[in-house]
N, C-alpha and C positions, 0 to 999 in steps of 0.2 A: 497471409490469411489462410487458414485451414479450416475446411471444412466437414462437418463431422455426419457422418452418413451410420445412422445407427435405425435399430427398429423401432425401439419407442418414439423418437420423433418424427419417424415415417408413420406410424401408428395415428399421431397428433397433427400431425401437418406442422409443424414447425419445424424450420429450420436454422442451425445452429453455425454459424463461423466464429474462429479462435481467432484475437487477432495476438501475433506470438511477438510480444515485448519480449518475451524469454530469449529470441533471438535476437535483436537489437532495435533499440540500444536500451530498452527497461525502464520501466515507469523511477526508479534510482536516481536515472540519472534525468528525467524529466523535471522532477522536485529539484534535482543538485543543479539544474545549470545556471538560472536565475539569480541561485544563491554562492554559486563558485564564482560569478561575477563581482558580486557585492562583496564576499568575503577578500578576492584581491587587496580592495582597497585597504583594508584596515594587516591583511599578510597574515591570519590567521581566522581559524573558525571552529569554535564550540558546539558538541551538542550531546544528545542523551543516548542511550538506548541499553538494550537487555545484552545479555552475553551470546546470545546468538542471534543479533540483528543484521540483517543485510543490511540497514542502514548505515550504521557503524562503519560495516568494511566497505561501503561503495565511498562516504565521506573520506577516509583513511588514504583509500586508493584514489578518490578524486585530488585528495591532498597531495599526495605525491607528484601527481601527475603536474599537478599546478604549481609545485612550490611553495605549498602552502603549508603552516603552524596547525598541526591539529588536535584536537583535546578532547577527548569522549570521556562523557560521566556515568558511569558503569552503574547500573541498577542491579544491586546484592555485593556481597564479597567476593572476595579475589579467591580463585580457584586454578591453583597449578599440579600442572600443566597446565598451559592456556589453551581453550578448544581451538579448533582450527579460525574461528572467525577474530578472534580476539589475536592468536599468534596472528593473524595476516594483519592485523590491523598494527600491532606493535613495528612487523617489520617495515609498514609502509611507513614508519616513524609516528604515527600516531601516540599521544600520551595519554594514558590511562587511570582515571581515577575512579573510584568505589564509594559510592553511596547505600546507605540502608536504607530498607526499605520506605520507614520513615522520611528521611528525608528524601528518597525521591519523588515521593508522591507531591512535595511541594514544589519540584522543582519549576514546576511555572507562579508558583508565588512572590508579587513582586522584591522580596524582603529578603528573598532568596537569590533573584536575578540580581537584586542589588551589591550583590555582596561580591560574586564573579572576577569583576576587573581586579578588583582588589586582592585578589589571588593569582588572578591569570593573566592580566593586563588588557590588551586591546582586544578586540574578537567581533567575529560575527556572529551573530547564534541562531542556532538551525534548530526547532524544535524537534523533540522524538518524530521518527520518521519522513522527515524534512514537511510536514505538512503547514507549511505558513503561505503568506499570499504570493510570493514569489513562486513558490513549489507547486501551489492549485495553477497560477495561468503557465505552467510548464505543461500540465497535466492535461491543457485544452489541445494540445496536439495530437492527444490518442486518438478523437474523435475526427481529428481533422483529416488527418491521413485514410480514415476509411475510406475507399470507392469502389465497394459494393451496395447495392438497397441492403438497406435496414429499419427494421421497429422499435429496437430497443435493444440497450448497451446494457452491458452486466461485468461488476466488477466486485473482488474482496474487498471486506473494510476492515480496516486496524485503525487506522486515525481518520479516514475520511477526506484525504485530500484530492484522491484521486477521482474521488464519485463525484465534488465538488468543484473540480475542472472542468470534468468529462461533463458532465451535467449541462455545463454556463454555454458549453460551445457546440450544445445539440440544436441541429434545425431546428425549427418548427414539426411539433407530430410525434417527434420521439422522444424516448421514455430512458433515463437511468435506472438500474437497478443496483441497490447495494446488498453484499452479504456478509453484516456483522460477525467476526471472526472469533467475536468476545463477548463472554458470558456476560449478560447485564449493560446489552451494549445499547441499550436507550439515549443514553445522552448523544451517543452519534449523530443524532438528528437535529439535537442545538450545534451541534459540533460544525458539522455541513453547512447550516444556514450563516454560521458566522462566520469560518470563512469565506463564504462566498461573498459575504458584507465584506471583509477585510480586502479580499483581493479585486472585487468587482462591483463594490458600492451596495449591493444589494442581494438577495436568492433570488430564487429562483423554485417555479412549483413542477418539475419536472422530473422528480424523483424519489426515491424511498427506499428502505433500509430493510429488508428482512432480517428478524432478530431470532429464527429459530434454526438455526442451523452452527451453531457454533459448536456444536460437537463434544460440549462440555468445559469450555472455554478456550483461553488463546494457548495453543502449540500443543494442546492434546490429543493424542490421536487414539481413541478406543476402536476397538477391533470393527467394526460396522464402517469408518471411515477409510481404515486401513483397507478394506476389504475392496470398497467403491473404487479406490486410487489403483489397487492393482487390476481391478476386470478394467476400469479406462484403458488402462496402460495396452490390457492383451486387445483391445476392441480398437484403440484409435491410434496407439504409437506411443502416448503421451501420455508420464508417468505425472501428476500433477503435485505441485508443492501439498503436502501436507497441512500446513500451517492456513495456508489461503487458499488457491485457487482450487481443492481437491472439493475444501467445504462450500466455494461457489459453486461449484459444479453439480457438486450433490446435493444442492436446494435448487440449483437451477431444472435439473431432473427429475425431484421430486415436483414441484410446481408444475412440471409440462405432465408429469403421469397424473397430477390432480385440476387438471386442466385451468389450470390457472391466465394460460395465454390462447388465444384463439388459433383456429386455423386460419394458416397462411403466414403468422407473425415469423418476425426475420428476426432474428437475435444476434449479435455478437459480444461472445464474450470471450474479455479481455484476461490474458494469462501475463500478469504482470512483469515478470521476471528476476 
């Protein structure tokens, strides 16, 4: 836990702790361990993601580690040289296929899942960014390990498994916050509720999504963002992922300078990894 001593939220009265996944072992492998379980069984495991997903290489590397068959289905063409996420993911042995655009968008359509084995044979399947019910109650350990006071947990959303964890396994009193990472990212909100159906019977009314902070959408980084991540960096140590945790930050920031949390509220927000 790091805690961020700055003047705007001395200014505000709220206080700010980091809880650093980044250091170990990463909300990655919170989603993967549930499912590197289940995946044993059947000796391999399938799953989605873009060309430069840490999902991808944590699955890849988790494969390795395990002995496990593993299959990533690459969202766009193939592009060589392989960037650095994709070459590490080949050398862990991972197999690599390419969908267009098109058909990735189906790739949870059942017509589509159906079709899998029959190509690839046995498998476990891990949806894009491991967010399925297995992956959300890996995700209820962020919250478990705090023991500091706190009001309110704050995290990126790309898929929402992680807000949908963290969420299920808040005492009583406290609050989730998510910050949609992605232009249009409304449906996050059915997103969340269902799996917390899937993995926990039911949601849960303890949380919300902020949708204005995505910075022009996923993995874009225009110069105002770029800008935020480096005075972080010179102010706290911590250069923040671009993609996620730079864009939590900088809604979580603007929120406390528009006074959106009280004084005294205790925040921790979570730097995924």
């Amino acid at each position: 836990m790091q805690r961020l001593r700055d003047d705007l939220l001395g200014e505000h009265r709220v206080s700010v702790l980091l809880k650093r996944e980044d250091r170990f072992p990463g909300n990655k492998w919170r989603k993967l361990k549930g499912n590197i379980e289940a995946a044993r069984e059947r000796g391999a495991v399938l799953t989605f993601g873009g060309a430069y997903s840490n999902h991808i290489r944590a699955v890849a590397t988790a494969g390795r580690r395990y002995g496990l068959r593993t299959i990533g289905l690459i969202r766009g063409e193939e592009h060589l040289p392989l960037n650095e996420t994709l070459a590490h993911a080949t050398e862990c042995g991972m197999e690599l296929h390419y969908l267009d655009r098109t058909t990735y968008r189906a790739r949870n359509e059942p017509d589509f899942l159906a079709g899998l084995p029959a190509r690839f044979g046995s498998f476990h399947l891990i949806p894009e960014g491991g967010s399925n019910a297995l992956g959300v109650r890996g995700c209820t350990e962020i919250v478990e390990e705090i023991d500091e006071p706190y009001d309110v947990v704050c995290c990126a959303c790309g898929t929402g498994g992680m807000l949908a964890g963290m969420a299920y396994a808040l005492p009583a009193g406290r609050r989730a916050v998510g910050f949609s990472v992605l232009k249009g990212g409304e449906f996050l909100n059915d997103d969340v509720a269902r799996l917390q159906r899937e993995a926990f019977g039911h949601p849960t009314d303890n949380w919300s999504i902020e949708l204005g902070y995505h910075f022009g959408g996923y993995a874009k980084q225009p110069a105002p963002l770029t800008e935020f991540a480096r005075d972080f960096e010179a102010r706290h140590g911590l250069r923040p992922d671009p993609v996620y945790e730079a864009k939590m930050l900088a809604g979580l920031f603007d929120l406390v300078r528009r006074g959106r949390f009280a004084p005294g509220t205790r925040i921790v927000a979570v730097i995924a990894g």
